[in-house]
C-alpha positions in Angstrom: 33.2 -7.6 2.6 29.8 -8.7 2.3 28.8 -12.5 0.9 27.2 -13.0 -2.9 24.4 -14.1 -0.9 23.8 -10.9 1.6 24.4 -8.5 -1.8 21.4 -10.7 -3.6 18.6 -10.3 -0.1 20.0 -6.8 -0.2 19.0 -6.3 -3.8 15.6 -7.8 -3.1 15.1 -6.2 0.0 15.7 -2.4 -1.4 13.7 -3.5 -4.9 11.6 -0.5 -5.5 8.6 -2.1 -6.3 8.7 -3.7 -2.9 8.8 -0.2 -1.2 6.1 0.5 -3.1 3.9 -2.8 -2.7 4.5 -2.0 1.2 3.7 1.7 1.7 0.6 0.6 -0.4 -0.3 -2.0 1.8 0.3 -0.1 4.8 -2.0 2.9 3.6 -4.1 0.3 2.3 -4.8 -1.9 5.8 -5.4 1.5 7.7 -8.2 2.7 5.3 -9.7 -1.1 5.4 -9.8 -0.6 9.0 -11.0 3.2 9.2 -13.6 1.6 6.6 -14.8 -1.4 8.7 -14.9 0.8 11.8 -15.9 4.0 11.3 -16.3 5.1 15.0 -12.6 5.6 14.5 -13.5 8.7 12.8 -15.2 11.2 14.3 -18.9 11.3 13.8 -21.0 13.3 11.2 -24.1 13.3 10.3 -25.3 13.2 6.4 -26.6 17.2 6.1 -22.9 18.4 6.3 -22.0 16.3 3.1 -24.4 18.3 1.2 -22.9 21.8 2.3 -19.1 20.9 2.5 -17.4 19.6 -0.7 -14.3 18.1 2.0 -16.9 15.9 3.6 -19.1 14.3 0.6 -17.4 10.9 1.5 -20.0 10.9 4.4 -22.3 7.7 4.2 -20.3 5.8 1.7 -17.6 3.0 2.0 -15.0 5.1 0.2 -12.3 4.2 2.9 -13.3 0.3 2.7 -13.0 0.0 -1.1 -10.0 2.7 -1.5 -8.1 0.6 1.3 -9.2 -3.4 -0.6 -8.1 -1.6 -4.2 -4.7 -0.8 -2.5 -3.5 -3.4 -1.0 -4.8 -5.4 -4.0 -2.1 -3.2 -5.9 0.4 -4.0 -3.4 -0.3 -7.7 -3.9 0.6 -6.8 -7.4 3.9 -4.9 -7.1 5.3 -8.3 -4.6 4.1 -10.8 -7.3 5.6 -8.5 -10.0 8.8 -8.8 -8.0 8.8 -12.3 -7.2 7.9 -13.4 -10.6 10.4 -11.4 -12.4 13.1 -10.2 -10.1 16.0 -7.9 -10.9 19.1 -9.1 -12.0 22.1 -7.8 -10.1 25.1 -7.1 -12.7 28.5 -8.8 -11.7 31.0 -5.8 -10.7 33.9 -6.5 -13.0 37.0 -7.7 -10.9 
């Protein structure tokens, strides 16, 4: 049988919004990076943005600001569930 004290991290640990605050952040740090270093994508050149509506993100810093917005969301979902943190009901005995 598991302690009062395992059950609570347990309750944390599987708290949706931390789920979400996490795959968030991951999604978030690899567009940051694909934004800071764009080598990591393959190279383009600006005409094929005006021909092909899949590449118009071609010379801006879509990635960079998509991937600070994110993990500035999943900053938000962890303070949401530090600051106000589920309540585990007592199972009746």
């Amino acid at each position: 049988m598991a302690s009062p004290r395992t059950d609570k991290v347990l309750v944390h640990l599987f708290d949706i919004r931390n789920i979400v605050g996490a795959l968030l952040g991951v999604y978030g740090v690899l567009l940051t990076i694909a934004g800071f270093v764009p080598s990591v994508l393959r190279s383009h050149d600006n005409a094929a943005a005006a021909s092909d509506r899949a590449n118009l993100y071609i010379g801006t810093d879509a990635n960079w600001w998509v991937g600070l917005v994110l993990i500035g969301v999943a900053v938000a979902f962890f303070t949401w569930a530090i600051l106000r943190p589920h309540r585990a009901d007592e199972p009746a005995s």
